[in-house]
LUMSEDO-978026 format. One record per residue (C-alpha): residue in one letter; residue number from 0; z, x, y. Coordinates in steps of 0.25 Angstrom, whole numbers, always signed. Example, Ala and Ser with C-alpha at 12.3 -4.5 7.8 and 13.67 -1.06 7.14 Angstrom:
+---+-----+-------+-------+-------+
: r :   k :    zz :    xx :    yy :
+---+-----+-------+-------+-------+
: A :   0 :   +31 :   +49 :   -18 :
: S :   1 :   +29 :   +55 :    -4 :
+---+-----+-------+-------+-------+
***
This chain:
+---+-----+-------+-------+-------+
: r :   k :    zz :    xx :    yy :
+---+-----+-------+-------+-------+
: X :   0 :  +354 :  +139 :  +256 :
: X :   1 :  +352 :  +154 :  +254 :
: X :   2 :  +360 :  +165 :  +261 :
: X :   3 :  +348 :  +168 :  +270 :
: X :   4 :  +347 :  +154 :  +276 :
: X :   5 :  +363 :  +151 :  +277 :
: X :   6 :  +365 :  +163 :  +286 :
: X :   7 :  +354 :  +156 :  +297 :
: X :   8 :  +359 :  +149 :  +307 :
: X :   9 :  +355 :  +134 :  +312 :
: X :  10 :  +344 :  +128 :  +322 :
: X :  11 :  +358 :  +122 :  +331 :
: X :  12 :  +366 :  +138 :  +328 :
: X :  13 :  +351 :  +145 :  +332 :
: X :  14 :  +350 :  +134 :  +346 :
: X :  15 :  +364 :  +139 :  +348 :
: X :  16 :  +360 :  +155 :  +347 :
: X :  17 :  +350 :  +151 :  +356 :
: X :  18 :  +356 :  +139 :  +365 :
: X :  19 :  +369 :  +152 :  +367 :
: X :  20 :  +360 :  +164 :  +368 :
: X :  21 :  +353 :  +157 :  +381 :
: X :  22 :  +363 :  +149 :  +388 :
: X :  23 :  +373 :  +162 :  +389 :
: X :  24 :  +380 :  +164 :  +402 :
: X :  25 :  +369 :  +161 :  +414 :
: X :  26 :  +368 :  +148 :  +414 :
: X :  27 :  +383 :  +147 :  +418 :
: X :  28 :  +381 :  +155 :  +429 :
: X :  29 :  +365 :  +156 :  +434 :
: X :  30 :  +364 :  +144 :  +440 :
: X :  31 :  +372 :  +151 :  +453 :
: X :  32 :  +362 :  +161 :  +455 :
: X :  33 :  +349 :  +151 :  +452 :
: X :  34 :  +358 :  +142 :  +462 :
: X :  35 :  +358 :  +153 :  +473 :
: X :  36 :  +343 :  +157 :  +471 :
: X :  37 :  +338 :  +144 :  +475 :
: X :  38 :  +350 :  +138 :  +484 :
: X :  39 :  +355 :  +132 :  +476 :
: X :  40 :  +344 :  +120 :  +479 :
: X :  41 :  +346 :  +112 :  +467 :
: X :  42 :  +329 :  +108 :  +462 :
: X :  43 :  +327 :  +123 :  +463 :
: X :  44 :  +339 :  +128 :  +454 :
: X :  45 :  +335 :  +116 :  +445 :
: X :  46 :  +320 :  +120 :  +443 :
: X :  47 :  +324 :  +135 :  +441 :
: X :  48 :  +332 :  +130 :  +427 :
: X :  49 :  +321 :  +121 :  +424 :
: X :  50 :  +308 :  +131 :  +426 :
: X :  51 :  +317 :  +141 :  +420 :
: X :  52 :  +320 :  +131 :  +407 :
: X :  53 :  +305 :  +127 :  +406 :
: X :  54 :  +301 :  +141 :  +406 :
: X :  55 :  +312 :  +145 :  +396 :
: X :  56 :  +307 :  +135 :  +387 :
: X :  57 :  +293 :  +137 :  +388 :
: X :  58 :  +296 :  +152 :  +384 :
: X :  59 :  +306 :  +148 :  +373 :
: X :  60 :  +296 :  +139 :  +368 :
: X :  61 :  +286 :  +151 :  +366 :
: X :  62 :  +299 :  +161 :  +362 :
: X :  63 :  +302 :  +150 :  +349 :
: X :  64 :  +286 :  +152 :  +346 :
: X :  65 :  +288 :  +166 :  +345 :
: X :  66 :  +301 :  +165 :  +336 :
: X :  67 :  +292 :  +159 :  +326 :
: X :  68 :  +285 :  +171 :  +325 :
: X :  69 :  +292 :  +182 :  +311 :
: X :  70 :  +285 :  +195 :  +310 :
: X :  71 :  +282 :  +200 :  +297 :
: X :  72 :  +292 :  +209 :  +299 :
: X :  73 :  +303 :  +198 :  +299 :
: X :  74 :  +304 :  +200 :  +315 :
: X :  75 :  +307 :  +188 :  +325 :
: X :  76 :  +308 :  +182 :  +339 :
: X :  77 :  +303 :  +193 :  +349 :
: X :  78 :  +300 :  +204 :  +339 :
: X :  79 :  +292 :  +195 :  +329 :
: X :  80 :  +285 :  +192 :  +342 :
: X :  81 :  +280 :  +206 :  +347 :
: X :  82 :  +280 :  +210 :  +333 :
: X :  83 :  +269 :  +200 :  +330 :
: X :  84 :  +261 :  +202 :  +344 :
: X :  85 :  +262 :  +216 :  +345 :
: X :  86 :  +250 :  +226 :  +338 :
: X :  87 :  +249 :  +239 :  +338 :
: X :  88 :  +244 :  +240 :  +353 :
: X :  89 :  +256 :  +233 :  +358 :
: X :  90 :  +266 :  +237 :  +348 :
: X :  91 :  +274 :  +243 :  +359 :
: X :  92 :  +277 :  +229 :  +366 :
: X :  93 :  +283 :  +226 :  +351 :
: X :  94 :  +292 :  +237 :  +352 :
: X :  95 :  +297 :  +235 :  +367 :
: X :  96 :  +299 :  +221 :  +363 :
: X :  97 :  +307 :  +222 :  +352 :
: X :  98 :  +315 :  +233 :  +356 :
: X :  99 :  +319 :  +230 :  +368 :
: X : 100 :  +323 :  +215 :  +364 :
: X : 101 :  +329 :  +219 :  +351 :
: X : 102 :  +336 :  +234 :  +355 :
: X : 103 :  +338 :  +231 :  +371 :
: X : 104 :  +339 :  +219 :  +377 :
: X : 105 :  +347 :  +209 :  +368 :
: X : 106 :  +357 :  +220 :  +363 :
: X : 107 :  +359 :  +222 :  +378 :
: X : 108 :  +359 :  +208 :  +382 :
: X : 109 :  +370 :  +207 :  +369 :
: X : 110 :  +378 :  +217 :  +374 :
: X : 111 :  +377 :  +213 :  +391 :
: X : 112 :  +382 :  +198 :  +387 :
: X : 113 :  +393 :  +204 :  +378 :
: X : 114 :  +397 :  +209 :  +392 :
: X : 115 :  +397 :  +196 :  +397 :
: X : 116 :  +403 :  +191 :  +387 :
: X : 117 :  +417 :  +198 :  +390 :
: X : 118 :  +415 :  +195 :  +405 :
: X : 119 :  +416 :  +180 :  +403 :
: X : 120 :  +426 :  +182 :  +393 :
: X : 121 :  +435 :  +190 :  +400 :
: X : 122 :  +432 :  +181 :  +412 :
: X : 123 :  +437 :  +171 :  +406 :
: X : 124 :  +451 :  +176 :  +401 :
: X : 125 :  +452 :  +181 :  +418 :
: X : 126 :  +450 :  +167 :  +421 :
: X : 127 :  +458 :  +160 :  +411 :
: X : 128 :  +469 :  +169 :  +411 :
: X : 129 :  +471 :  +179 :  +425 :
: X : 130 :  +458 :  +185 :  +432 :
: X : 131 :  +466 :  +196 :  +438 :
: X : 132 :  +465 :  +201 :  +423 :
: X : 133 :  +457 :  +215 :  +423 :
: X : 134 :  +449 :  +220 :  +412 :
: X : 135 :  +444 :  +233 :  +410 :
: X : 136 :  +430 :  +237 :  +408 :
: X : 137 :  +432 :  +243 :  +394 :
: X : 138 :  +438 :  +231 :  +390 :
: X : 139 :  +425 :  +222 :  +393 :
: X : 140 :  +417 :  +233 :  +385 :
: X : 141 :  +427 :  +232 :  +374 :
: X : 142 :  +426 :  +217 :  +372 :
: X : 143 :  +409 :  +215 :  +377 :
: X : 144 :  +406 :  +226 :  +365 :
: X : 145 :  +417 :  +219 :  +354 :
: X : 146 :  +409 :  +205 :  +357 :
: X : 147 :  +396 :  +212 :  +357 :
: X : 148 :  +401 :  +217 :  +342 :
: X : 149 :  +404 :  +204 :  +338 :
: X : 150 :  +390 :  +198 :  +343 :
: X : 151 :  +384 :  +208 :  +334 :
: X : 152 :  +394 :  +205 :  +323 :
: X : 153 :  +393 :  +190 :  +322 :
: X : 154 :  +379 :  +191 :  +323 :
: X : 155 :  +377 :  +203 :  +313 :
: X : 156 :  +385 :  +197 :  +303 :
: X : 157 :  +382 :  +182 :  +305 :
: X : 158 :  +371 :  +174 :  +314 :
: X : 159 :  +378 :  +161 :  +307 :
: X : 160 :  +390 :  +163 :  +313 :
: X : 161 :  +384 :  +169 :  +327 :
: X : 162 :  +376 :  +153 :  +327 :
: X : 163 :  +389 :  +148 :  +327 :
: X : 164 :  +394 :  +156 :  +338 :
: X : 165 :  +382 :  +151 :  +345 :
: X : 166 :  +385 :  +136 :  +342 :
: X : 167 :  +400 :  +137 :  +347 :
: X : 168 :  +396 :  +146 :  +359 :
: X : 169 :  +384 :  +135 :  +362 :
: X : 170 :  +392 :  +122 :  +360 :
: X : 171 :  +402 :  +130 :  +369 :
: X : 172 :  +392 :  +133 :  +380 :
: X : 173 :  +388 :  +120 :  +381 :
: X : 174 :  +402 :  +115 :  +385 :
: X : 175 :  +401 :  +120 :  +399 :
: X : 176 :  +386 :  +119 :  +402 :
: X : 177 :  +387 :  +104 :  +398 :
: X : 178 :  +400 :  +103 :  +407 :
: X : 179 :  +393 :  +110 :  +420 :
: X : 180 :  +380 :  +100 :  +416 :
: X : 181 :  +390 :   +87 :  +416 :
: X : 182 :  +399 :   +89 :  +426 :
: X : 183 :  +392 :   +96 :  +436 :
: X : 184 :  +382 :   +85 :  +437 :
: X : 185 :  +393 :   +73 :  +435 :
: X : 186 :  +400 :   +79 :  +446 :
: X : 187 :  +388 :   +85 :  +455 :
: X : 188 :  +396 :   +79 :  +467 :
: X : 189 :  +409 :   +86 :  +464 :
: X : 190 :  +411 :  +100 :  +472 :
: X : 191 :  +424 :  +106 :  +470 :
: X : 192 :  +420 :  +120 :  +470 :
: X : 193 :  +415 :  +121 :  +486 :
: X : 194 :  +411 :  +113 :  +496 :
: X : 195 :  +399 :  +122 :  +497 :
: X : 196 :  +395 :  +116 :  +483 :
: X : 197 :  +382 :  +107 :  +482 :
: X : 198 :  +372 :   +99 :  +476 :
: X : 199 :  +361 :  +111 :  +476 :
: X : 200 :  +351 :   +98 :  +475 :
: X : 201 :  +355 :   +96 :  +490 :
: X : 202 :  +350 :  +112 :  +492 :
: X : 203 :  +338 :  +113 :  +501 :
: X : 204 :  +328 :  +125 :  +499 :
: X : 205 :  +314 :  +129 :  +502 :
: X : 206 :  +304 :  +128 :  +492 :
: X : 207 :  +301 :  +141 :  +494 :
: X : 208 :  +315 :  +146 :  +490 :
: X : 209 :  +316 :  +137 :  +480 :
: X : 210 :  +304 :  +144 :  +471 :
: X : 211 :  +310 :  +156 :  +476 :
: X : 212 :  +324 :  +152 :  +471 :
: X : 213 :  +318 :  +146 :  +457 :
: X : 214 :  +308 :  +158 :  +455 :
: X : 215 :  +320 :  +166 :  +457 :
: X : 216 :  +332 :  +160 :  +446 :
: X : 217 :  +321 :  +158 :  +436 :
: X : 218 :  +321 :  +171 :  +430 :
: X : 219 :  +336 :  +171 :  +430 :
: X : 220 :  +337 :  +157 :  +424 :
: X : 221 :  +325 :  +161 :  +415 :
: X : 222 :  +336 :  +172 :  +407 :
: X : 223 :  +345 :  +159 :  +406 :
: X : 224 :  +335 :  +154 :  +395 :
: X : 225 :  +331 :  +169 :  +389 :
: X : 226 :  +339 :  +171 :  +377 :
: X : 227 :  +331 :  +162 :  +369 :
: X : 228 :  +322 :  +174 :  +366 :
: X : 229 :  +331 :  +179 :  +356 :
: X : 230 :  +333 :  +167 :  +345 :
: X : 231 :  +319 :  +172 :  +338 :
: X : 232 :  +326 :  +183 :  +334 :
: X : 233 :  +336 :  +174 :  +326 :
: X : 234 :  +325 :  +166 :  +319 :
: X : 235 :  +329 :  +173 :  +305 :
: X : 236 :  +343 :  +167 :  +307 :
: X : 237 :  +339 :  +156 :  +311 :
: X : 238 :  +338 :  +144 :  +300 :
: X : 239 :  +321 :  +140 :  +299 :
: X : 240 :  +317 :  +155 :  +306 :
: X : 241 :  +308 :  +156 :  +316 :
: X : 242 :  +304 :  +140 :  +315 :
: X : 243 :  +319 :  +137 :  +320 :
: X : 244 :  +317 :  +147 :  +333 :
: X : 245 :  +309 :  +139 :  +342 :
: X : 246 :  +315 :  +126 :  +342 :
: X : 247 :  +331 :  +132 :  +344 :
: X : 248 :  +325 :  +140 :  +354 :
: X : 249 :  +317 :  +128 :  +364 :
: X : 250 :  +328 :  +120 :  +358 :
: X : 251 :  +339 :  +129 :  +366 :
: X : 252 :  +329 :  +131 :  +377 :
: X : 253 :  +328 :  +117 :  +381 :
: X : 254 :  +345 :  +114 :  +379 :
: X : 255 :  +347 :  +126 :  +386 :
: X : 256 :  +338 :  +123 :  +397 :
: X : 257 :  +342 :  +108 :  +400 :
: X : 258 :  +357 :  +112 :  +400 :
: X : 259 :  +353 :  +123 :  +412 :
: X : 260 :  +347 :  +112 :  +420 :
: X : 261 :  +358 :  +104 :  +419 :
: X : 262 :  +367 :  +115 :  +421 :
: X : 263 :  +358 :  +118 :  +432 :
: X : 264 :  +357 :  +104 :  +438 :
: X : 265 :  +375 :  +105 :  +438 :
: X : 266 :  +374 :  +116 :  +444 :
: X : 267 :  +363 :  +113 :  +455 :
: X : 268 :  +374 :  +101 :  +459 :
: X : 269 :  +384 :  +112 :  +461 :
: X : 270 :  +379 :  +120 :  +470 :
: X : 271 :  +388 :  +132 :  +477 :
: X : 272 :  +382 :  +140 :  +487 :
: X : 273 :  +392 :  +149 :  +488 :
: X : 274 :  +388 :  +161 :  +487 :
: X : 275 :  +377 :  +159 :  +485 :
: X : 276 :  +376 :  +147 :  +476 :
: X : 277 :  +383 :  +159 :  +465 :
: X : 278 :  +394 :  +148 :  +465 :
: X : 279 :  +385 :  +139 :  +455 :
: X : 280 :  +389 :  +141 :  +440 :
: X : 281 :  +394 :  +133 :  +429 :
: X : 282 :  +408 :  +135 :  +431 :
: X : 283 :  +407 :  +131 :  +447 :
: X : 284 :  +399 :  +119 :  +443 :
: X : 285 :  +410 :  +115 :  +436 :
: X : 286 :  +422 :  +119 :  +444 :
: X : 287 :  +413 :  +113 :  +456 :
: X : 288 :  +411 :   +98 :  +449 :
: X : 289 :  +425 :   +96 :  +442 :
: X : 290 :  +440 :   +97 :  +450 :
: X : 291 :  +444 :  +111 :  +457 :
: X : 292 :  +457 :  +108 :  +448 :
: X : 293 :  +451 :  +113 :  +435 :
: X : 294 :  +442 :  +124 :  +441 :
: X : 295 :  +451 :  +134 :  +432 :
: X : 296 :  +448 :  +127 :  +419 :
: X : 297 :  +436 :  +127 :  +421 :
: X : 298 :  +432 :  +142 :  +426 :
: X : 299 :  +440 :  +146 :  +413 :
: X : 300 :  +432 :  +137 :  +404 :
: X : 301 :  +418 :  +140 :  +408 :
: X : 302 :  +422 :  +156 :  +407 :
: X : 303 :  +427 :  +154 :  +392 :
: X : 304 :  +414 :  +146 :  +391 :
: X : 305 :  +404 :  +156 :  +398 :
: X : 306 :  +412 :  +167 :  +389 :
: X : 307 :  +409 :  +159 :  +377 :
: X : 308 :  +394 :  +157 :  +381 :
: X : 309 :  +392 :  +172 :  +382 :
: X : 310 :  +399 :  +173 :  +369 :
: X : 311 :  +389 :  +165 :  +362 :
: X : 312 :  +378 :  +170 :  +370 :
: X : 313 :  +380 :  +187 :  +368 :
: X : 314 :  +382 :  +181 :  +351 :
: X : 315 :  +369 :  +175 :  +354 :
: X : 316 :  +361 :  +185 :  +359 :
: X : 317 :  +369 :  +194 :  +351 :
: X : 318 :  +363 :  +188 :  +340 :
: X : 319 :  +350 :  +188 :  +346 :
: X : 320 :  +349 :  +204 :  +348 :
: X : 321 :  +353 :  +208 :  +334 :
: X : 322 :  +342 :  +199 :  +328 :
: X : 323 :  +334 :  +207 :  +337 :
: X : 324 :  +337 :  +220 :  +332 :
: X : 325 :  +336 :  +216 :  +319 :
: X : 326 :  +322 :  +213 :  +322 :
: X : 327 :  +320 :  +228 :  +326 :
: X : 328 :  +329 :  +233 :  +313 :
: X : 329 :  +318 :  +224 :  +305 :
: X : 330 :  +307 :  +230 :  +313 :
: X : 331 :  +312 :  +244 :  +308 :
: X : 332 :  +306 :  +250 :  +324 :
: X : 333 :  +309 :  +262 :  +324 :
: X : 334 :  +324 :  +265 :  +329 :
: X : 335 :  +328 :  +253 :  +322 :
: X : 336 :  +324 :  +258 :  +307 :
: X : 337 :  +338 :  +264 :  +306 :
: X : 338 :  +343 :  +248 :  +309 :
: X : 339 :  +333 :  +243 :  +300 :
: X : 340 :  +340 :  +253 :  +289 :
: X : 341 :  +354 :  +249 :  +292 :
: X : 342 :  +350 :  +233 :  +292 :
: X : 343 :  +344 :  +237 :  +277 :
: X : 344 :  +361 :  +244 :  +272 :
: X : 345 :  +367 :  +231 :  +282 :
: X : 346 :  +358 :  +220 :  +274 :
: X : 347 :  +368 :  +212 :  +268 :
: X : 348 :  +372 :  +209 :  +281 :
: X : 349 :  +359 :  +210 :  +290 :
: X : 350 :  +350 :  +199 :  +288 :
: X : 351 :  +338 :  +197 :  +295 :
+---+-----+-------+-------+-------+
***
């Protein structure tokens, strides 16, 4: 085995890039708002996951196809693909493309989750040790840009090591997905969060509200499923190229997809209209089916886990922008020539 194919990652670390980069922080938290948009009537919330599943996979499926395609110019995922469509009459649609995905949106997004990243965490020591404990606004700065660093770092330096962050991160995320799924359905009967708390089967709703309600969450439950868009960039790192992307990415898209029904169908049994159904995510699932006793445990568990996830997320993505804007550096457009220069003196440790 040479250097070059040691330093890939494998089809189970790629599923993990791409099982962490979509299931990040929603999916603990959005079934509350589907929840509220349809009344929490239980067939409604249900198909919204479903048609939003279908439709992800169905896109995913075209997306993988598009990943096979390599540019002469050694381009992948989205900017092989406008590379390879574009001409001279629509070279502008290129440009906008790959500038704005590569430059904008996912060294944005990187940034904004870093963010999140030091919320949950410092959430969690509030919970777990005193949440009177005041932090300062410099000091969430201070820690979201020193993680954002180590994203770039850990990526920069190894995308062998980053697929094991993503395998841990994932086998960790699974832990209180699989908990919500199991115990919120073994004990769908149990309530001990509220006596307003219900089977949101037993919700009644127009038919008319119920499209409106669907036609409503979709979109928002459509950007649970969105980061798949970016494994195509990591096709070069990735063990078998451009022939491994389509299959990690319907492989993720169908796991992530079956555990958000189930997560959805636990949290359809857990119904709390309290203000506004806003009372329906993981944690209250949980604190709702198992004993008041260890609602404590419990809140300071799926915070460290929700931390974790957003961890292993923001590495993802993280991942997933510089890929991007290497893309660009290799594409030597214009402003990025003097990126393309500096890749060519930091060689020995910039691979593409």
């Amino acid at each position: 085995m040479n250097q070059t194919t040691s330093r890939k990652i494998s089809f189970f670390a790629a599923l993990s890039i791409c099982f962490t980069s979509i299931v990040g922080i929603g999916i603990f938290l959005k079934n509350a708002s589907v929840g509220k948009n349809v009344e929490g009537n239980g067939i409604s919330w249900l198909m919204t996951w479903i048609i939003s599943g279908i439709l992800a996979i169905l896109l995913a499926y075209h997306f993988g196809r598009i990943s096979r395609i390599e540019s002469k110019k050694g381009l992948t995922g989205l900017n092989a693909w406008t590379n390879e469509i574009a001409d001279k009459k629509n070279n502008w649609f290129k440009k906008i493309v790959s500038v704005n995905y590569g430059f904008f949106y996912n060294p944005i997004l990187t940034l904004c989750l870093s963010f999140f990243c030091t919320e949950f965490l410092i959430d969690f020591f509030k919970i777990a040790i005193n949440e009177n404990i005041h932090v300062d606004i410099w000091i969430y700065v201070l820690i979201s840009l020193s993680l954002n660093i180590f994203f770039i770092l850990n990526n920069y330096f190894s995308v062998k090591f980053s697929g094991h962050i993503s395998i841990v991160t994932s086998i960790i995320k699974f832990i209180p997905l699989l908990m919500v799924i199991f115990i919120g359905l073994i004990f769908a009967n149990s309530h001990n969060l509220d006596s307003t708390t219900t089977n949101g089967f037993k919700e009644n709703i127009s038919f008319s509200k119920a499209i409106q309600g669907i036609m409503l969450s979709i979109p928002s439950v459509f950007f649970a499923f969105d980061s798949f868009v970016g494994v195509g960039a990591w096709s070069k790192d990735i063990k078998g190229g451009e022939k491994t992307v389509p299959k990690v990415i319907i492989t993720a898209m169908i796991l992530v997809t079956i555990i958000y029904c189930l997560v959805c169908l636990s949290s359809i049994f857990h119904f709390n209209p309290n203000k506004d159904g806003e009372g329906t995510t993981i944690l209250n699932v949980l604190i709702d089916s198992l004993p008041i006793n260890v609602k404590k445990g419990i809140t300071i568990f799926i915070s460290l886990t929700i931390f974790i996830s957003a961890f292993g997320t923001s590495n993802s993505i993280c991942g997933t922008s510089m890929n991007e804007f290497k893309n660009l550096i290799l594409h030597k457009k214009q402003f990025f020539q003097i990126f393309y220069l500096l890749s060519l003196v930091l060689k020995k440790h910039l691979y593409f």
